[in-house]
N, C-alpha and C positions, 0 to 999 in steps of 0.2 A: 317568573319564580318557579325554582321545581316543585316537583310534589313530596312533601312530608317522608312519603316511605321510601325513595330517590334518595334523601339526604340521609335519613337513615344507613340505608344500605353504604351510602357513601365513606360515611363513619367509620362503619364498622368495617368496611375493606380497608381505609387509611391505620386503621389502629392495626389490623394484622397484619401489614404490609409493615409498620413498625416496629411489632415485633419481631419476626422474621428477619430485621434488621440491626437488631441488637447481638452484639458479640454472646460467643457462650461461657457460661462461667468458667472463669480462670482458676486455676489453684494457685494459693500464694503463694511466695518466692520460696523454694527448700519442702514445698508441702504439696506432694498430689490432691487428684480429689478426692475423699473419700468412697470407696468400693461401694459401702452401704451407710450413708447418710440417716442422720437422726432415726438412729434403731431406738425406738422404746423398752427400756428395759422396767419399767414400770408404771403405774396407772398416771401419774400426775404427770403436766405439762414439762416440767423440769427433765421429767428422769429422763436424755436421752443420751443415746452416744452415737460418734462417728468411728467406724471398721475401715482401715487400713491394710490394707495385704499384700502381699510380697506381690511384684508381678511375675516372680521365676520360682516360686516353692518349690524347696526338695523335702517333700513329704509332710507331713502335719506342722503348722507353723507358731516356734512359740512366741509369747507375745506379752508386750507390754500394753500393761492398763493405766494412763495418765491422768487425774485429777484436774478440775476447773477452779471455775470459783467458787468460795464458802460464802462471801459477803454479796457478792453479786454475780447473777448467771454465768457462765462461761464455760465453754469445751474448745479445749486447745491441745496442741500436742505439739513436742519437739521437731524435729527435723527427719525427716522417717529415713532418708538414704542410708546412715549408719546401717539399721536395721532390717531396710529393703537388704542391703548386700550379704547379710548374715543369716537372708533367708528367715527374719520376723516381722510378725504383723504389730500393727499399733492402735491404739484403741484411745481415743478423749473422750472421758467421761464428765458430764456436766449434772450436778446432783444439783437436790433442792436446797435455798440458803437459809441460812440464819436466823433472816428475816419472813421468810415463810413460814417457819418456824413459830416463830414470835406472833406471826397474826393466825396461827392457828390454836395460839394457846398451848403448846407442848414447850416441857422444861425436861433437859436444860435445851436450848436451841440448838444446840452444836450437834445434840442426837437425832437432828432428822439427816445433816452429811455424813453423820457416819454409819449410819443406815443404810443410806442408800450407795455411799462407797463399796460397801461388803455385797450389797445386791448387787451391783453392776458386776464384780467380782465370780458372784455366782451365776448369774446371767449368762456370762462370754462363757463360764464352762461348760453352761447347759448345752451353749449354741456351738460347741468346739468340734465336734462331728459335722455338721452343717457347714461351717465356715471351714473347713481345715487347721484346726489348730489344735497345738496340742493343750491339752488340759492340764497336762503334770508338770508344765514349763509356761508361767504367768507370774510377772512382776507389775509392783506398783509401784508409780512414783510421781511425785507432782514439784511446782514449781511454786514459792512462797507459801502464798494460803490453801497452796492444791495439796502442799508437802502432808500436812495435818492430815487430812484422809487416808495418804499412805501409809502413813507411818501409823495409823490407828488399826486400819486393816492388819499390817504383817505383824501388829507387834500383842492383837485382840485375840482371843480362843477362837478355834473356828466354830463358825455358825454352821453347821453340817447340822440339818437337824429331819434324821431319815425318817420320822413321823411323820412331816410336816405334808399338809395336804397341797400346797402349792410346791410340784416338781423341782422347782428354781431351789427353793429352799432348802431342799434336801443338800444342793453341791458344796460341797466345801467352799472354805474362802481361804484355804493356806495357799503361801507364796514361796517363790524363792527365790527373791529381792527385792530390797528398798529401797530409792532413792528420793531423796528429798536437795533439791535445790536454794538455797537462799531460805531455807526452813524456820518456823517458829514450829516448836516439836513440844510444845507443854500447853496447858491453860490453865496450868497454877500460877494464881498471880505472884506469891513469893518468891517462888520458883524461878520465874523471869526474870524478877530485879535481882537474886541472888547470881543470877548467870550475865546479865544485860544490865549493869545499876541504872535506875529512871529511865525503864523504858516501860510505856505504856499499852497493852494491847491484847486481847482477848477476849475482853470482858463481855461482849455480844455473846458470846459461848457458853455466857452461865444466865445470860439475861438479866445484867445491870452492866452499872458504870464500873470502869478499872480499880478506881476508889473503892467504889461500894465491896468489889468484889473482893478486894484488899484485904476490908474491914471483917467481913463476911466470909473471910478462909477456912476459919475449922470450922464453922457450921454448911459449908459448901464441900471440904474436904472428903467426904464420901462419891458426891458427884463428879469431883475432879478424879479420886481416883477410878470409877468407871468410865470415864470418857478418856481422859489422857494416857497418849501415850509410854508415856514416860513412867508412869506407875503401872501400865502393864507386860513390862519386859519382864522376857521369861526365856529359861534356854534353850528354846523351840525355835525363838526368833532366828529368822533369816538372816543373812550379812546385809546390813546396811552403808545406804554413802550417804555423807552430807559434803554439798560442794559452796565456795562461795568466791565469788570474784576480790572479796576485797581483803585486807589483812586484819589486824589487830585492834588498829585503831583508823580512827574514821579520813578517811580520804580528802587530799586537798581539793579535788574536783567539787567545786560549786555545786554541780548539779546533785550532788549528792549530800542531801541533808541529813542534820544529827537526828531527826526521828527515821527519818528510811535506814539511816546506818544503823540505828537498834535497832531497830525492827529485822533488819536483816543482817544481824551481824555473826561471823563466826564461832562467838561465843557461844550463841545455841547450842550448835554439833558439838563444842566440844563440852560442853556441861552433857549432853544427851550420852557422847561417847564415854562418859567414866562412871555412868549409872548400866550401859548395854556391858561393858568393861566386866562391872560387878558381877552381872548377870551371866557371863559368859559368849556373849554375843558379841561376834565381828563388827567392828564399827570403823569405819576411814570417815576422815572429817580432811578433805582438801578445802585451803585457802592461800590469799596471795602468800606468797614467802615459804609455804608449807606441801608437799606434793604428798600423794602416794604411791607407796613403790609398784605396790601390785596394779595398779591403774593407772591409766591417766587422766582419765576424768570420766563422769556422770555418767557418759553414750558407753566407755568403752568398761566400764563394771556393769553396765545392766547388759551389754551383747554379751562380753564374758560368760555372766553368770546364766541368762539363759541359752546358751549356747554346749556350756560345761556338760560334759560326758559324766552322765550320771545323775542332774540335775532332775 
C-alpha cells in the first residue's frame, strides 16, 4: 500500500495533467472571444459586459452597445465581422432582471434594466479613452427582450448628471442609433393588444399579471409613461430600425407559434413607427414582403449610422 501523501501527490499531478489537457476556450461560430470578458460595469453580480474590438482599428473605434436578457440573465451579441470590417467594436451587455427586481422589493421591476442599460451606456464612455473608442459614435440595440432597453435608453433624456459624485454618472447616455430586432417596444398593456390584438406580455415590468395589469392601466399609467419607450419619443431621438423575419400574418411554419408570432410580430415596429412618425423621428420597420430603401437590414443601418461623416 502506498503512503497517504504518495496518493495525494498522485492526485494532484493526475488532475493537472488533466487540465493541461483540455482544449482552450473556443469562440462560437461568427463570435470571437471577447478582448475583455465580464467587465463590471457596476457593484451587483449581474452588471457585466463582454468588449469586442476591432483587430485592425483605424483610430478611436465606434461601437455598438447590445442588450441581453430582461427576464433571465444573458449577454449576447450579433455577429461582430460586419463590424470588425467597418473598423467597430461590440459590447453585450447583460443587466440585472425583472425578477431581481421583484425579490428586492423595487417597483416597477423593469426600472432596475433600464437602469442599468443607461449605466453600461455611461460606463463604455467613461472607459472610451482606455479602450479606444470613440465616445461620440455609440449605438444600442438589442434582440427581442434586449430591444426594450435599447429603445428605452435612445428614446429616455440623458442621464448626464455633472454633479453626480460617482465619475460614470456624470457621461451622457445619448446615442446615434437604435436597433431593435423582433422588438416588443411598449409596456402599456392596451397599447399591445391595440397594435398585437390577444397578445399577452409584459406584465413582469409593472409587477403583476397581464390581466391584472390590463385592469390596472390608468392607475399604472404614470409608470408606464416613465418607463416605456413609446411615451418617451421626443425629436432628439435617433433614427431607429425595427427588423423582423416574418410578415403580416402568422407563418405556416409549425415551429412558429401564435403566441411567439405576437409576441414577436411586425406589428410592433409598425404601431412604434407612426408614433416616432409623429414625433419627428426616423423610423424603418423592415419585414418579410417589406424592405427598406435606405438599408438593408439591422447590421448594415447600425455600420451606416455609426460610420456616417459627422455622426
Amino acid at each position: 500500500m502506498f503512503p497517504p501523501a504518495l496518493l495525494r501527490s498522485a492526485r494532484l499531478l493526475g488532475a493537472l495533467l488533466l487540465l493541461l489537457a483540455l482544449p482552450l476556450r473556443a469562440a462560437p461560430p461568427g463570435r470571437p472571444l471577447p478582448s475583455r470578458p465580464d467587465v463590471s460595469y457596476g457593484p451587483r453580480p449581474l452588471q457585466v459586459l463582454d468588449v469586442y474590438l476591432p483587430p485592425k482599428p483605424n483610430g478611436p473605434s465606434p461601437v455598438l452597445i447590445w442588450y441581453g436578457g430582461i427576464w433571465k440573465p444573458a449577454k449576447n451579441v450579433p455577429d461582430c465581422n460586419p463590424f470588425f470590417k467597418a473598423g467597430c467594436a461590440v459590447i453585450g451587455v447583460q443587466t440585472r432582471t425583472m425578477g431581481e427586481a421583484t425579490q428586492d422589493g423595487v417597483f416597477p421591476p423593469i426600472s432596475y434594466v433600464m437602469d442599468d442599460a443607461c449605466r453600461a451606456v455611461q460606463f463604455v464612455r467613461s472607459k472610451a479613452a482606455e479602450w479606444g473608442l470613440d465616445p461620440e459614435r455609440i449605438a444600442v440595440g438589442g434582440g427581442s427582450q434586449g430591444s426594450l432597453p435599447a429603445l428605452y435608453v435612445g428614446c429616455a433624456a440623458d442621464r448626464a448628471n455633472p454633479d453626480a459624485t460617482d465619475p460614470v454618472e456624470r457621461q451622457s447616455t445619448k446615442v446615434v442609433a437604435i436597433a431593435a430586432f423582433r422588438s416588443q417596444p411598449t409596456i402599456d398593456p392596451k397599447r399591445m393588444q391595440e397594435w398585437v390584438p390577444g397578445v399577452v406580455w409584459g406584465a413582469p415590468a409593472l409587477g403583476c399579471k397581464f390581466e391584472e395589469s390590463l385592469a390596472r392601466r390608468d392607475e399604472l399609467l404614470p409608470v408606464i409613461k416613465e418607463w416605456s419607450p413609446d411615451y418617451l419619443l421626443h425629436s432628439g431621438v435617433p433614427p431607429i430600425y425595427f427588423e423582423n423575419e416574418w410578415g403580416l400574418t402568422q407563418p405556416e411554419d409549425k415551429s412558429v407559434t401564435e403566441t411567439n408570432y405576437k409576441v414577436h410580430a411586425p406589428m410592433w415596429g409598425l404601431g412604434f413607427q407612426k408614433l416616432a412618425q409623429e414625433k419627428g423621428v426616423k423610423c424603418y420597420v423592415k419585414y418579410l414582403g417589406h424592405a427598406t430603401e435606405e438599408y438593408v437590414n439591422t447590421w448594415d443601418f447600425l455600420v451606416k449610422q455609426l460610420t456616417a461623416k459627422g455622426a
